[in-house]
N, C-alpha and C positions, 0 to 999 in steps of 0.2 A: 504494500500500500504506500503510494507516495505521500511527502508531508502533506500536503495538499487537502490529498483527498485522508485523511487522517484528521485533521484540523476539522472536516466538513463531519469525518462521522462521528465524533467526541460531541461536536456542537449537537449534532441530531441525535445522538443517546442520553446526554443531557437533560433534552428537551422532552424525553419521552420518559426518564427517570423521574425527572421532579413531577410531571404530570401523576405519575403512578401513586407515587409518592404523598400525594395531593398538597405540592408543595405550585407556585405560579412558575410557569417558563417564561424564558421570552416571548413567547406566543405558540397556539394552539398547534399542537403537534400533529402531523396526518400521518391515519394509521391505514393505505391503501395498498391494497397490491394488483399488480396490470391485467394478471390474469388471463380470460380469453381477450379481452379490451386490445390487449399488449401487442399479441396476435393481428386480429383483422384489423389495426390501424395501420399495418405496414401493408396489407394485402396479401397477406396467407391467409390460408383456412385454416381450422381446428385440427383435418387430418392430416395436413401437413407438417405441421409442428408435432402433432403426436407420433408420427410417424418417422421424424428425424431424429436418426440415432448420433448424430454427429450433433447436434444440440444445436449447431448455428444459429437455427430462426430464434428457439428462443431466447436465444444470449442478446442475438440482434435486438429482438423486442423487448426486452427487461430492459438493457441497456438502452435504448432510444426513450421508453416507457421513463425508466429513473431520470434522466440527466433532462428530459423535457419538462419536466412536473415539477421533479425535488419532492419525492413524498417522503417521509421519515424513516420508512422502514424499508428493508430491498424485497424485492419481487425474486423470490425463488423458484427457479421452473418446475418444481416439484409442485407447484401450486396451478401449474399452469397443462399440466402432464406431459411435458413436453420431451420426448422421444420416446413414451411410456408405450406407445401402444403396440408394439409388436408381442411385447411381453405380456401383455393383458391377454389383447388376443389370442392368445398362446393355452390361455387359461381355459378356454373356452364359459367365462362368467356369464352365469342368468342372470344376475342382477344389478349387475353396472358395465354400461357400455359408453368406450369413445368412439368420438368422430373418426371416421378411417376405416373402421373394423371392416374385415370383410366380410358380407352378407350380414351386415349389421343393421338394426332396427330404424337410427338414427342419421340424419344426412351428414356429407362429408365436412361441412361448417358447422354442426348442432354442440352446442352446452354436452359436456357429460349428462348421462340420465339414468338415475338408480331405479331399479322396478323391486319396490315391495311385495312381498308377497308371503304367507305362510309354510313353515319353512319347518314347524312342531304342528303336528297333528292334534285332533282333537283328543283320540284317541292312544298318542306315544308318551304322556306326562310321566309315567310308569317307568316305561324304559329310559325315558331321558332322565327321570330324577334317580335312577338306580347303576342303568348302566351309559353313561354318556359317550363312553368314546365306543361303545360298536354300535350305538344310534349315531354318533355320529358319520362312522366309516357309511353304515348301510344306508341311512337316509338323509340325513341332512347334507353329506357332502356329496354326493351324485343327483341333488336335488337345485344347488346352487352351482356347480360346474360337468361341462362336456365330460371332462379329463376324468371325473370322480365317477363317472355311470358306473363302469367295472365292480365298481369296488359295494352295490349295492345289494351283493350277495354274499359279498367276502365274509367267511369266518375264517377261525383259525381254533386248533381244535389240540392242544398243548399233550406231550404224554412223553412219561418219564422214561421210557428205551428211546429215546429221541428227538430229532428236530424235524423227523420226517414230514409228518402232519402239514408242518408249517413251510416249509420248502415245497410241498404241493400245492397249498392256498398263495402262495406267493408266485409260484412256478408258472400257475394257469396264463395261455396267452396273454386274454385280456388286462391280467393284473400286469405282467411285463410291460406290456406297451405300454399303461398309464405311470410307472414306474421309470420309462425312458422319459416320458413325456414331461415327469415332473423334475427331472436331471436336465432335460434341455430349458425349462423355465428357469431352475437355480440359474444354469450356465448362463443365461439372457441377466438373470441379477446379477451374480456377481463380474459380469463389465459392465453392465449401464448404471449401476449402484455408485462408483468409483468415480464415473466421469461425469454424474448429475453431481456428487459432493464438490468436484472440483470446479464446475461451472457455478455453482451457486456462492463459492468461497472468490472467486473472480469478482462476479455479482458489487458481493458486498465492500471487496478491495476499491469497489471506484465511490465507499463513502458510505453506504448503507447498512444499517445494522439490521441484523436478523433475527429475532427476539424469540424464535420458535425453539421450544425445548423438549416437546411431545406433544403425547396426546391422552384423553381421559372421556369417559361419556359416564353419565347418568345411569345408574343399574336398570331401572326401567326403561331408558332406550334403547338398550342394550336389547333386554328381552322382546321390545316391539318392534324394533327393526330388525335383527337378526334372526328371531326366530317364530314369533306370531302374528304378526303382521301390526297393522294402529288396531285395525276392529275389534280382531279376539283379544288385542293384548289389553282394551277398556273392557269387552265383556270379562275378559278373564278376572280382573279387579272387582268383580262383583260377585264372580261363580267360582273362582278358583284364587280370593285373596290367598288363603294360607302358601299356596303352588307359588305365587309371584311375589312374595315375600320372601320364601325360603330362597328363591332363585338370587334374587338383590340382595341378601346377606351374603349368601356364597361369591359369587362376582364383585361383591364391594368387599369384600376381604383379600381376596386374592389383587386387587387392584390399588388397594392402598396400601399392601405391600409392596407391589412393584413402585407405587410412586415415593415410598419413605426408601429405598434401595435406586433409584432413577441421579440422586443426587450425592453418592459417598463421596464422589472423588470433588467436588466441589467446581466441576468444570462449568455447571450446569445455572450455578446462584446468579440469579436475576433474570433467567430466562423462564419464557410463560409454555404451563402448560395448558396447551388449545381444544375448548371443547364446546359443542352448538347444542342445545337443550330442543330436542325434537318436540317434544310432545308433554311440554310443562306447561304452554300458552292459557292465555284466561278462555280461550274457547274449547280448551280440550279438556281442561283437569281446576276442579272446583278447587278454593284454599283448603279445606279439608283434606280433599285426596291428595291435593299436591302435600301437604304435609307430610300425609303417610306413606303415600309410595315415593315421593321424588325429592322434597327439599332435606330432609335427613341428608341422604347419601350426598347429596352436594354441596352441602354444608361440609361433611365430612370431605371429600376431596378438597373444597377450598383450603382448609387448617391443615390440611397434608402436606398441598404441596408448599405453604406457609411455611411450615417445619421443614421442608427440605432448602431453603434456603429459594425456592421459586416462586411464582405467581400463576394462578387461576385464571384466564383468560377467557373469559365465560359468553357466549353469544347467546342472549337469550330471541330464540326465534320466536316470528308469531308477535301480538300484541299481550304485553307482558303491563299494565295498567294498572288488573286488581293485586300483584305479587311482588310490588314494591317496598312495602312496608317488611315482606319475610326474608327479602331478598338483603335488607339491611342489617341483619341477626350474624354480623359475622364480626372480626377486628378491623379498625381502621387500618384504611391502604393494604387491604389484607389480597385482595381481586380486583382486578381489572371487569367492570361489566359492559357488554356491548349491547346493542339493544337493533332492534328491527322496527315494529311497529309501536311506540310510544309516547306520552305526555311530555315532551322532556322539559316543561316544567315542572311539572309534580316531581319527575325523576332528580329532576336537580336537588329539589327540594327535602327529599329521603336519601336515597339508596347516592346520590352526588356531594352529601355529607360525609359518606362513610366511606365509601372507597369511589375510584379513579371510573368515571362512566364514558361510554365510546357509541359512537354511530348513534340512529335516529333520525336521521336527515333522509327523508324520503327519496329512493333512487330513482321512479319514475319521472321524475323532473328533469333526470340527464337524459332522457329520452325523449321526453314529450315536450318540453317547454322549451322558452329562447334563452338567451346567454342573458338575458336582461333580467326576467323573471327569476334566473337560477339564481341570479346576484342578491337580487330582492328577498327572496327567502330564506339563502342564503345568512342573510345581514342579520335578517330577523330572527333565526336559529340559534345562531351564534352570540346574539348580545345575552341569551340565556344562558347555554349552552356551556360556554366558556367564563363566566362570571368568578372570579377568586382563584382560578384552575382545577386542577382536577380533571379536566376532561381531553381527549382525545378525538381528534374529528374523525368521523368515517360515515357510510352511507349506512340506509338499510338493509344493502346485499352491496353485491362489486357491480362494477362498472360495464357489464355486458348489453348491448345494443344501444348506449350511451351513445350521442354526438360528441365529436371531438372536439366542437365551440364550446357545449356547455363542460368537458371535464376540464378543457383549458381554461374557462370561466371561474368554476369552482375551484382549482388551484389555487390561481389570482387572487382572489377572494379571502382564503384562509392566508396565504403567504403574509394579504396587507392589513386585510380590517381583525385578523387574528392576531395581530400583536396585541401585547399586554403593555 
């Protein structure tokens, strides 16, 4: 990193430190990243960049994306999945697909798109609470990948004159093949794993800090999205509390051990770990229930990763309005909270007391409206927004199908009338 661009990324770690902090910066700190935006502003598609294993486009587009804006934080092409898809592809996944794939659902420009779907039966509670990983070999994982079919009948049948048994259940055609198949996905990771670290450590060498430290989700979204889908996983809270209780204890134990073990070596202190609250919103889960199945467990996360010397980086999805008040139940400058759809007066007013709040600024604006109006509302977000510090600017999602007047607008905007 030259002095230079050294000078520029102390100044923007700073800026993003004391925010957290809930101390005032120089001015309102932007917490964006280029994303697909990054992409089709240069004129690549989605599958193109997914598709470059040589990284080019997106070093191109981070790099053109940072040094045009200046947002505070760097743009990671792991953010952007950028030469991801041959390895994806590879996986044969049902339930998230990029732009590129081949005979894939989605056009060669389209967003990534995750397809929900139940994934626990109605009838395998049984086996998955007793015996989880030959539920898992047999059904759940020939139910979410190509590669995994094979393996939906596999047993293995253990006996003490030998290994025989198991060298025939391993032996069989089908399981070989799935077995090369998943030696040629390692081989795809382990080179493209090395040369996305090296590209995103470039990234950050021309001045941007990268404040990503992992990742953590909510035991209950855990259970809706991965294994019962949103519907069953709210009937289930009614027909089968004790099932989805026992689950979120089990997953939240094993999970705040990985994150009290995530930070021994100390490499990690003051980076955030990243996680988006699928299914806590005021339209999904009353305060009661969010109590019981959801704000527990992510209370416990926040004070976790607190103790390990990190920070909570919490996106709460959805209009989050009546969950403000529980959302403040934690330590000062303990989490970073981001927000989607919200008051962000009231929000100021609570949960901007207590710790460091982000985004809120509605993104259809970068869409739909002029550079004028962006300013306008803009102005008027912001004298709230940013009031004493504490706060971190960002949209309600990223910047996809944004005009490029209005994101150049909204830069402007924070750069001048966000000074403090």
């Amino acid at each position: 990193m030259t002095d230079e661009n050294k000078k520029k990324y102390d100044a923007k770690l700073k800026r993003l430190t004391d925010a957290l902090a809930m101390r005032t910066p120089d001015r309102v700190p932007i917490d964006i990243f280029g994303g697909e935006f990054m992409i089709q502003r240069l004129g690549y598609t989605l599958g193109q960049n997914n598709f470059d294993e040589t990284l080019e486009i997106g070093k191109e587009a981070a790099t053109r994306f940072m040094l045009d804006f200046e947002p505070d934080i760097c743009s990671p092409l792991t953010m952007a999945n950028s030469g991801a898809g041959r390895g994806h592809e590879m996986q044969g996944c049902k339930t998230f697909f990029l732009a590129g794939m081949k005979n894939g659902p989605i056009g060669d420009d389209s967003m990534p798109q995750f397809v929900e779907f139940p994934t626990l039966l109605d009838d395998e509670f049984d086996e998955f609470k007793n015996d989880f990983t030959q539920w898992a070999f047999n059904k759940f994982l020939p139910r979410v990948s190509t590669v995994m079919e094979p393996f939906a009948n596999f047993k293995i049948d253990p006996s003490h004159r030998g290994i025989t048994p198991i060298v025939d259940a391993f032996g069989k055609p089908e399981i070989r093949e799935a077995i090369q198949k998943l030696w040629e996905i390692d081989d795809f990771n382990k080179e493209y794993r090395p040369k996305l670290m090296k590209a995103n450590k470039e990234l950050m060498e021309l001045g941007f800090p990268n404040m990503g430290g992992g990742r953590a989700v909510v035991p209950f979204d855990k259970y809706s999205d991965t294994y019962r889908g949103m519907v069953n996983a709210f009937v289930d809270v009614f027909e089968n509390e004790e099932f989805v209780l026992d689950f979120c204890e089990k997953f939240q134990n094993g999970q705040l051990q990985n994150l009290r073990n995530i930070n021994k070596s100390g490499r990690l202190t003051g980076k955030q770990v990243v996680m988006a609250l699928h299914k806590g919103s005021d339209d999904m889960m009353g305060n009661n229930l969010y109590r019981k199945f959801y704000w527990n467990h992510l209370k416990q996360i926040i004070e976790t990763c607190a103790a390990s010397g990190m920070m909570a980086n919490v996106f709460c999805e959805g209009e989050y309005n009546n969950k403000l008040e529980i959302l403040c139940e934690v330590e000062r400058a303990s989490c970073y909270y981001t927000f989607d759809k919200v008051d962000i007066k009231k929000t100021k007013e609570t949960v901007g007391k207590v710790c460091c709040i982000g985004g809120g600024f509605p993104t259809p604006l970068l869409t739909y409206a002029t550079p004028d109006k962006v300013e306008e509302e803009l102005k008027r977000f912001l004298d709230v927004a940013m009031k004493d510090g504490g706060y971190i600017f960002r949209m309600s999602g990223g910047l996809n199908g944004a005009k490029e007047e209005n994101v150049e607008r909204m830069f402007k905007v924070v750069h001048e009338y966000g000074k403090y």
